[in-house]
C-alpha positions in Angstrom: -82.8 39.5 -21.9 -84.4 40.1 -18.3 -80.6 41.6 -17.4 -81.1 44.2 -20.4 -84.4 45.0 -19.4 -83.8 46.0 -15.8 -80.9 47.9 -17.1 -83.6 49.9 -19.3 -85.2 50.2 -16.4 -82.4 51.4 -14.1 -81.2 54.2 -16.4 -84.7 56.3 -15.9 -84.2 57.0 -12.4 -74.6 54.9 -8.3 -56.8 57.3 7.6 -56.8 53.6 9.5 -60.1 54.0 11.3 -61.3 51.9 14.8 -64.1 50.8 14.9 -66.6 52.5 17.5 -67.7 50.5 20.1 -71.5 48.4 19.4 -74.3 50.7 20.2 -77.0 49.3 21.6 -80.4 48.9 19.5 -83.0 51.4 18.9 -86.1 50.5 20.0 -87.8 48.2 17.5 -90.9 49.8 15.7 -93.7 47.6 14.7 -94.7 50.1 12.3 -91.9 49.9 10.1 -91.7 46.3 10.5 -95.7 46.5 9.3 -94.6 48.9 6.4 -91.6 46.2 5.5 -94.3 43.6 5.8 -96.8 45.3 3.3 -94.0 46.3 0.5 -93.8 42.5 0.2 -97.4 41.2 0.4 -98.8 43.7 -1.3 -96.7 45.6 -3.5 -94.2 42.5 -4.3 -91.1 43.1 -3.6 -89.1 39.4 -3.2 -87.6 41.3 0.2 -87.2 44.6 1.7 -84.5 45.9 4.2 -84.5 48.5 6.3 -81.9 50.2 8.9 -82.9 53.1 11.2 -80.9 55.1 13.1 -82.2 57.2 16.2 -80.7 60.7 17.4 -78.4 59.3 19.6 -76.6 57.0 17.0 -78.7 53.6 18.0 -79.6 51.8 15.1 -82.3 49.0 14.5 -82.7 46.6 11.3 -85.5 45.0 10.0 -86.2 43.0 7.1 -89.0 41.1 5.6 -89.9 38.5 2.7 -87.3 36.1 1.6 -83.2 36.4 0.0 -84.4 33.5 -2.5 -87.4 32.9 -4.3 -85.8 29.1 -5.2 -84.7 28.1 -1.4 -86.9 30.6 0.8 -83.8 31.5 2.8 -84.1 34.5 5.5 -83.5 38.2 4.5 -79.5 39.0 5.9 -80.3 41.5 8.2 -78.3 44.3 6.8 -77.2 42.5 3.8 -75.3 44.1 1.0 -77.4 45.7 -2.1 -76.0 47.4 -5.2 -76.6 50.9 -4.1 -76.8 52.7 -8.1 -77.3 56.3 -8.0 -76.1 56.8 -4.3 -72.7 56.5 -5.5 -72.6 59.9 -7.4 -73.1 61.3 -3.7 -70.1 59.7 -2.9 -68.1 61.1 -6.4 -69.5 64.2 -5.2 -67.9 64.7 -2.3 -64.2 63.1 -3.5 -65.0 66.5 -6.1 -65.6 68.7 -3.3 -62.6 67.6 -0.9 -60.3 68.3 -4.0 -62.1 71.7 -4.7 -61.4 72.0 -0.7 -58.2 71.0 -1.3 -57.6 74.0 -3.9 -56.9 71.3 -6.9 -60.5 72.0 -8.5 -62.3 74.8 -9.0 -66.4 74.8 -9.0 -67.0 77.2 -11.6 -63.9 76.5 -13.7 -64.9 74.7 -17.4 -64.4 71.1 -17.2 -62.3 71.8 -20.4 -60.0 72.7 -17.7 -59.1 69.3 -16.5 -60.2 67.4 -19.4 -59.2 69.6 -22.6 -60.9 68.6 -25.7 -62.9 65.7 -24.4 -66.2 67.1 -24.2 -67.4 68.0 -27.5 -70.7 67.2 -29.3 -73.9 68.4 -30.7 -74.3 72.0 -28.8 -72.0 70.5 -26.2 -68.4 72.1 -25.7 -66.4 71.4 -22.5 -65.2 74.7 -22.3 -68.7 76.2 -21.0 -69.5 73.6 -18.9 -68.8 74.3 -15.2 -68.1 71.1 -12.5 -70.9 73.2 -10.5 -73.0 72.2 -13.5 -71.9 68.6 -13.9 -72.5 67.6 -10.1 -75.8 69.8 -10.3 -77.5 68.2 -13.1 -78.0 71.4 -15.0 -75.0 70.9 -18.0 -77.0 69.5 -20.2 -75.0 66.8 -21.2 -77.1 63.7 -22.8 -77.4 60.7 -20.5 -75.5 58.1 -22.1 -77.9 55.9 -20.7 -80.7 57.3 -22.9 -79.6 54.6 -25.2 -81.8 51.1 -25.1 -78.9 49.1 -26.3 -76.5 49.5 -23.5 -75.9 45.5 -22.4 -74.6 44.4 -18.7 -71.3 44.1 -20.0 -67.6 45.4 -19.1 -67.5 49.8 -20.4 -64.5 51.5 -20.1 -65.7 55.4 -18.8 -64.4 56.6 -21.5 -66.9 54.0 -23.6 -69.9 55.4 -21.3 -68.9 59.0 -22.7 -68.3 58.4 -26.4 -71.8 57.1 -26.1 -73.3 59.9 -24.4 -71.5 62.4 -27.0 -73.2 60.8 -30.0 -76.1 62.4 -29.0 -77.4 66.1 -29.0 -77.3 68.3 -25.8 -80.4 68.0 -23.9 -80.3 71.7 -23.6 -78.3 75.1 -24.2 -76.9 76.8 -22.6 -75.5 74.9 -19.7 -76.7 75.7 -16.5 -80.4 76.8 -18.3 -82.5 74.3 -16.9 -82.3 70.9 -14.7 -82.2 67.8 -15.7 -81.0 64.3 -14.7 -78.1 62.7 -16.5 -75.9 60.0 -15.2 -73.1 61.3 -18.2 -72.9 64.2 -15.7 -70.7 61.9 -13.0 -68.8 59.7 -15.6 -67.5 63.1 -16.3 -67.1 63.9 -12.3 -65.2 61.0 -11.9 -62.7 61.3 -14.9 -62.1 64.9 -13.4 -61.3 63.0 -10.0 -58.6 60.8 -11.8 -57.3 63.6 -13.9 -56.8 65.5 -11.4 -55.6 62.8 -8.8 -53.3 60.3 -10.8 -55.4 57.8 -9.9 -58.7 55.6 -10.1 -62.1 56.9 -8.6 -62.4 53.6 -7.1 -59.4 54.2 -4.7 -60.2 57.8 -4.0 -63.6 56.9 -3.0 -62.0 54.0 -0.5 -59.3 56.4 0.7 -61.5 59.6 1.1 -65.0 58.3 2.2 -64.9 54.5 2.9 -61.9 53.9 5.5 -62.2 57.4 6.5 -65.3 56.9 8.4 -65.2 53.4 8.8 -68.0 51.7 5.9 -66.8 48.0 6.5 -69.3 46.7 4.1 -69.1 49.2 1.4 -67.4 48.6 -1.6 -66.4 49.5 -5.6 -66.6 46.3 -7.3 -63.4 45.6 -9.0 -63.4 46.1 -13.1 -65.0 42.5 -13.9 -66.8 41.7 -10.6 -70.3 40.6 -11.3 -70.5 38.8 -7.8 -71.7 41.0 -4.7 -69.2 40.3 -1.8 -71.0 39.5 1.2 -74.3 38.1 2.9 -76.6 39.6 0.6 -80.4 39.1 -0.8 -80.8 38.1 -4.5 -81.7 41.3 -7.0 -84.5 40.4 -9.2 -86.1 41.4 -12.9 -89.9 42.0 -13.8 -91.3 43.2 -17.5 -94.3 43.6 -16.2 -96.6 44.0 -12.9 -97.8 40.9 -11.9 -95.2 39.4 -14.5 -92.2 36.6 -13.8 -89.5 37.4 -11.8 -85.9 36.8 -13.0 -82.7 36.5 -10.6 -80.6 39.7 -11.9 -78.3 39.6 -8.8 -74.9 39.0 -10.8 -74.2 41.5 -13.3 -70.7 43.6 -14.7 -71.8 46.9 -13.3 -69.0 49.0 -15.1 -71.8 50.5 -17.0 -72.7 52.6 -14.1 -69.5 53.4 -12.5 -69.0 56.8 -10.7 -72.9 57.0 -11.1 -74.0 53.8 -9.7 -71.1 51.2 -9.1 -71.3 50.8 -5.3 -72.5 48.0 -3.5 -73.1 49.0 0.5 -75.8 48.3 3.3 -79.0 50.2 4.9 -76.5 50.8 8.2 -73.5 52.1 5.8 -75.3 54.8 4.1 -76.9 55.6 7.1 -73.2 56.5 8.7 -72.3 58.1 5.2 -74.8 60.6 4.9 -74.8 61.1 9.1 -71.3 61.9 8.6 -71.5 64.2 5.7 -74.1 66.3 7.6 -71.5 67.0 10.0 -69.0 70.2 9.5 -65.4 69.2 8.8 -66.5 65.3 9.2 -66.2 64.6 5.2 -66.1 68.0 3.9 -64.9 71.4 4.9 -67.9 74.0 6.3 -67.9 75.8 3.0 -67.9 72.9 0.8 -71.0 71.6 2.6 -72.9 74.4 2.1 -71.8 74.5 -1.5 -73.5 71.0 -1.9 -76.8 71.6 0.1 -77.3 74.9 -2.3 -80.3 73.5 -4.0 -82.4 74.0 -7.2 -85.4 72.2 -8.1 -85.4 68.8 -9.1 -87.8 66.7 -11.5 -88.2 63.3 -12.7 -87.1 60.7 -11.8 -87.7 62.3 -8.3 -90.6 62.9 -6.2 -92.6 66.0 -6.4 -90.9 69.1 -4.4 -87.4 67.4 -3.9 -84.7 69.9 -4.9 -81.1 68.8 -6.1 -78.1 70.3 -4.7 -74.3 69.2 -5.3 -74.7 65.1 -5.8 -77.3 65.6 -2.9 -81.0 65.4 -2.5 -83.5 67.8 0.2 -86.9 66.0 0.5 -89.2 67.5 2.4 -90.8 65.2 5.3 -94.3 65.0 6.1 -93.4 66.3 10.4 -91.3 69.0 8.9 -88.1 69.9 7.6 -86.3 67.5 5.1 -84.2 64.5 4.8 -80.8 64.8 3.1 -79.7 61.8 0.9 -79.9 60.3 -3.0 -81.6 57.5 -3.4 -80.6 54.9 -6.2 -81.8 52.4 -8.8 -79.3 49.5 -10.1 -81.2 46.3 -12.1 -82.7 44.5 -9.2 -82.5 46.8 -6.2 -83.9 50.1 -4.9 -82.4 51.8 -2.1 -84.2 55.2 -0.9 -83.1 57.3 2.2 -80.9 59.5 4.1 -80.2 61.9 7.3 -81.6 64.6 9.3 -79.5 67.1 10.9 -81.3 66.4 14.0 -79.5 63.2 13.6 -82.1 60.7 12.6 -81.0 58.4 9.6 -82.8 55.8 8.0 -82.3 54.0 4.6 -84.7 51.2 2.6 -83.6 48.6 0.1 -85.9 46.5 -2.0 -84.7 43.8 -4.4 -87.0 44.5 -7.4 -87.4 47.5 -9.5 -90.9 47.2 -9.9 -92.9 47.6 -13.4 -95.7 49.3 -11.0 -95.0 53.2 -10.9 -96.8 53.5 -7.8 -94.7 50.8 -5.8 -91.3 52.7 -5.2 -93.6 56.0 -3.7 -94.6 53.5 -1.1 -91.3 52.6 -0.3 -90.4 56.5 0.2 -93.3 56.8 2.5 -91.5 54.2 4.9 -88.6 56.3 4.6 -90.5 59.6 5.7 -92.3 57.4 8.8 -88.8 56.3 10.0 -87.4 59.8 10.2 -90.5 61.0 11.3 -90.0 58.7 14.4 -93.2 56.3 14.2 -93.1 54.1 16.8 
């Protein structure tokens, strides 16, 4: 029961390479370790975990509160968290290579590459663009909208039938904005159509080995286990209410928008490296996903969505680029500059409170703001 109830919950807001040489530390700051400190005393989060990265590629952990509420065992510093809607940046850009690539065009119908398969109430694949799928603005009904989606093995194709039962959230496509994790389920059958083979392994191929995320991961279909030193995810109903371990669960229902499992200092290498021309994506293709239009819930006031790619303005100026994601016990929020700062937060609770997970985004804007 706690399992389906943090699912509810998680559904409102997924080359051989060397390894470069250790870089030394960034300097520690006791700010963030204060801020760490206070998003577990005060706001109750079992742990929280941080990793910020400095402009010249130095990079600092901290973590605070405990892996375990049975044993008390120490945070992992850098431990691996499911990582939910971050993922879809990572579809995103496996799309945008293969529109690179010439294999998929942005403003071709996804009826295209998957004839027939989209069809519903005021939904018909042949108007929808990809532009529109990876921007949020098709239209197409969250499959997730439905309360009786268990933590269970889904086939995509499952996750779509259940998201075409239901009317489109608007006409046409491309009319208005809104958030819809059917959107990358979609995304990611394209990717397999139009590849020969699973996301999963594009995703590795493409992103993961490419720039060398040794502790990133797509859980294999029937995984519920999370690989390596990681802290436990927990389950609340209520604020102040009893907190259930939630840390193994099938995560299939999420897939290409919310399957992967990473760390803090992996996501802070992704989106550092996506910021960078020619890096993951070709010039024009970057600029494609950092074309923006105004975003709404479940994001912060004044954030504006691009291609599978968030801009949120920072309180010294300019914006962070990143995505943010929810999975049943974990929160991860954060991203890059592209003045080369980086910094990403992971607590193990999504919390009943609406006013905890702002606090954890305001640690996020004091890291790339450079409090020390």
């Amino acid at each position: 029961m706690a399992a389906a109830a943090a699912l509810a919950a998680a559904i409102m807001t997924l080359t051989a390479f060397t390894p470069p040489p250790a870089s030394p530390p960034a300097q520690a700051s006791p700010h963030i370790q204060q801020s760490l400190n206070t998003l577990v005393k005060t706001n109750g989060f079992p742990a929280a975990l941080a990793a910020v990265q400095d402009r010249k590629g130095h990079t600092r952990n901290y973590t605070a509160g405990v892996a375990d509420l049975t044993t008390r065992a120490k945070v992992p510093v850098d431990g691996q968290v499911r990582i939910g809607s971050n993922t879809k940046t990572f579809t995103a850009v496996v799309v945008l290579q293969l529109v690179g690539e010439g294999k998929i065009g942005l403003d071709t119908p996804i009826d295209t590459y998957l004839p027939g398969l989209v069809r519903g109430d005021g939904i018909d694949g042949s108007h929808i663009t990809v532009r529109q799928v990876l921007q949020q603005t098709s239209g197409l009904p969250s499959y997730t909208n439905d309360d009786d989606l268990e933590p269970r093995y889904y086939e995509p194709r499952d996750l779509l039938d259940r998201a075409l039962k239901h009317k489109a959230d608007f006409t046409p496509p491309g009319a208005k904005w809104k958030y819809s994790n059917t959107n990358y389920v979609v995304a990611g059958l394209i990717v397999q159509r139009v590849t020969g083979r699973p996301l999963a392994a594009e995703i590795d191929r493409r992103i993961i080995k490419k720039i060398g995320l040794r502790h990133t991961y797509f859980p294999a279909p029937g995984d519920p286990t999370i690989r390596e030193p990681h802290p436990k995810g927990y389950a609340q109903d209520a604020p102040g209410g009893r907190l259930s371990d939630i840390t193994e669960m099938d995560p299939s229902w999420a897939w290409a928008a919310g399957q992967l499992i990473s760390t803090n200092s992996d996501l802070n290498r992704f989106f550092s490296a996506l910021l960078e021309n020619g890096r993951l994506l070709p010039e024009a293709q970057l600029k494609e996903m950092r074309t923006t239009v105004p975003a709404g819930a479940p994001f912060a006031p004044n954030t504006r969505y691009g291609l599978g790619l968030l801009s949120t303005p920072l309180s010294c100026g300019g914006a962070y680029w990143g995505h943010g994601g929810s999975f049943p016990g974990y929160e991860t929020r954060g991203g890059a500059t592209d003045q080369g700062r980086a910094a990403n937060i992971a607590v193990t609770l999504q919390p009943a409170d609406p006013k905890a997970m702002p606090r954890v985004e305001a640690v996020v804007d004091k890291a790339l703001c450079g409090a020390g």
